[in-house]
C-alpha positions in Angstrom: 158.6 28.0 -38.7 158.3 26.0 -35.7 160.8 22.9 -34.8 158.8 20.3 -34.7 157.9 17.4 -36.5 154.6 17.4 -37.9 155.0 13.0 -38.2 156.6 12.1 -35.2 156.2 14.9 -32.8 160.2 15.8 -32.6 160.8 18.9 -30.8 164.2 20.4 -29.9 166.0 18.9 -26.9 167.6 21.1 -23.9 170.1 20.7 -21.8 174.0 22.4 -20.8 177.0 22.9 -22.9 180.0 21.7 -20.1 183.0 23.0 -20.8 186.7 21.9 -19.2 186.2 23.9 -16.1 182.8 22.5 -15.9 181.1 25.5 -16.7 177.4 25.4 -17.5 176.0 27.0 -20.0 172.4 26.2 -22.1 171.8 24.8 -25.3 169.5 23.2 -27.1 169.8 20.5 -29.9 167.5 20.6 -32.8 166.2 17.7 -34.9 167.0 17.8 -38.5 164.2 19.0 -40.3 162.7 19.2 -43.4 160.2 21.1 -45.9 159.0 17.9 -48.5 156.4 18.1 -50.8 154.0 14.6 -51.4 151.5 14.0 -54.2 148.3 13.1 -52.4 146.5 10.4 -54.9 143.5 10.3 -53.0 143.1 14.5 -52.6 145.1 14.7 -56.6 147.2 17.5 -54.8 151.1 18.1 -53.7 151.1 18.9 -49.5 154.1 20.2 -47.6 154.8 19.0 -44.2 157.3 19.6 -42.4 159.2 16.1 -41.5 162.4 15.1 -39.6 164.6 12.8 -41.0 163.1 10.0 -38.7 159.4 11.1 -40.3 161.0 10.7 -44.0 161.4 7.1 -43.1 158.2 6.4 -41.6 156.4 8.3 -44.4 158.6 5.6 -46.8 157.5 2.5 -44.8 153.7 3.4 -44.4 153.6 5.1 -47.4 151.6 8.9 -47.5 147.8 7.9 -47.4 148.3 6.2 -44.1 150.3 9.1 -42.7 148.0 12.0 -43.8 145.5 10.3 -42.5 146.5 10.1 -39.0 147.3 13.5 -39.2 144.0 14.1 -40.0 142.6 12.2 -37.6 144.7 14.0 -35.1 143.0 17.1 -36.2 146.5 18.7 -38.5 145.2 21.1 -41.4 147.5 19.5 -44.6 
């Protein structure tokens, strides 16, 4: 599955772990994501997207038609 965001665009973040001695080492920080199911009204279907925490919340304020349809629009097979 990959780590991004299929509402917002969220993607891991990179960057060093510094320890005491200032020793560099890589890392990466993920963005906390998850599998929801939505009832479509307009298809009369359930769709699973995978959705950060952030994209929960967006999908709550602009509710599901507006967002599936962007991601339409943008050309996402839901």
């Amino acid at each position: 599955m990959s780590q991004v965001c299929q509402v917002t665009g969220r993607a891991p973040g990179f960057g060093n772990r510094v320890a005491h001695s200032n020793k560099r080492t890589k890392r990466r920080w993920n963005p906390n994501l998850q599998r929801r199911r939505y009832w479509l009204p307009s298809a009369k279907r359930w769709i699973t997207l995978t959705v950060s925490a952030k994209g929960i919340k967006t999908i709550d304020k602009r509710g599901i038609e507006s967002v599936a349809a962007e991601l339409r629009r943008k050309g996402v097979r839901i």
